[in-house]
N, C-alpha and C positions, 0 to 999 in steps of 0.2 A: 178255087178255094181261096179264101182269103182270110188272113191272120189278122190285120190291122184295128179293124173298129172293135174286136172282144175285150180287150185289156182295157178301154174305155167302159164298156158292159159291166165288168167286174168291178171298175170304178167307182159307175151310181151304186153297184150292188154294198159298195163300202161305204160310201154318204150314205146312205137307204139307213144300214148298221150303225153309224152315229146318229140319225138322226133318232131312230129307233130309242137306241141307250140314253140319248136326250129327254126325250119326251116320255119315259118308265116313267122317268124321275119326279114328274108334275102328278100330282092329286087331280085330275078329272074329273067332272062329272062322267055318274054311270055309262049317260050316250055315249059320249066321249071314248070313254074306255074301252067299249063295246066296238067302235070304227076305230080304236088304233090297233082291236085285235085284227080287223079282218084285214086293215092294211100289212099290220105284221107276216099274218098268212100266207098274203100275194106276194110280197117279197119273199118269205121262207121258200114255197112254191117256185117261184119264176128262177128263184135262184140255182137250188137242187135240179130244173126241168136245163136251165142252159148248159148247167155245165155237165149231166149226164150226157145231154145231146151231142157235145162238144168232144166229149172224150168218145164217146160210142162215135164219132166221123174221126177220128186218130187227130185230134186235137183238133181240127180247122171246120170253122162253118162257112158255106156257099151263101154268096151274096144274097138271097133270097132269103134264106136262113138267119140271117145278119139281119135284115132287113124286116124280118117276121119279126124279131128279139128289141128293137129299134121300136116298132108300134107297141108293144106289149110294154117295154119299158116307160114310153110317154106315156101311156095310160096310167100307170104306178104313180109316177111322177104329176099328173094332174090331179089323182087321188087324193098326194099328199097335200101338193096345196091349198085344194079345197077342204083338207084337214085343220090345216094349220089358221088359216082363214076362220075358219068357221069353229073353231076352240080359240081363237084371240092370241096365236103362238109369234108373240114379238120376231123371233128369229130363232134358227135352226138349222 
């Protein structure tokens, strides 16, 4: 089992949450709004599913496990930018 790469996981899960709080804040078109909900979701989702999983293994996930949470996170993470990309989001 291994403790080290989570606390980085919870990391993006906290960039993800600022970034989130950032972009409420913009006026959107409808599409727009429409794909910051579902991004919102995957994030609410991935978040709530790691860290049940986390606590129900007595705090520590196996490198596979880690490594599951790692692809699932880059996905999120390419979401966003093809969000931001594609609503014209200067920075974030």
């Amino acid at each position: 089992m291994s403790e080290e790469p989570l606390p980085r996981t919870f990391d993006f899960f906290k960039k993800c949450n600022k970034f989130l709080k950032k972009v409420t804040q913009i006026d959107f078109k409808p599409q727009f709004r429409q794909d910051l909900c579902v991004i919102a979701e995957r994030i609410v989702n991935s978040s709530k599913s790691i860290w049940e999983q986390y606590k129900h293994n007595n705090y520590s996930l196996s490198q596979r496990e880690i490594d599951r949470w790692r692809q699932k996170i880059e996905k999120i993470h390419i979401i966003i930018e093809d969000f931001v990309e594609r609503a014209g989001i200067l920075e974030y």
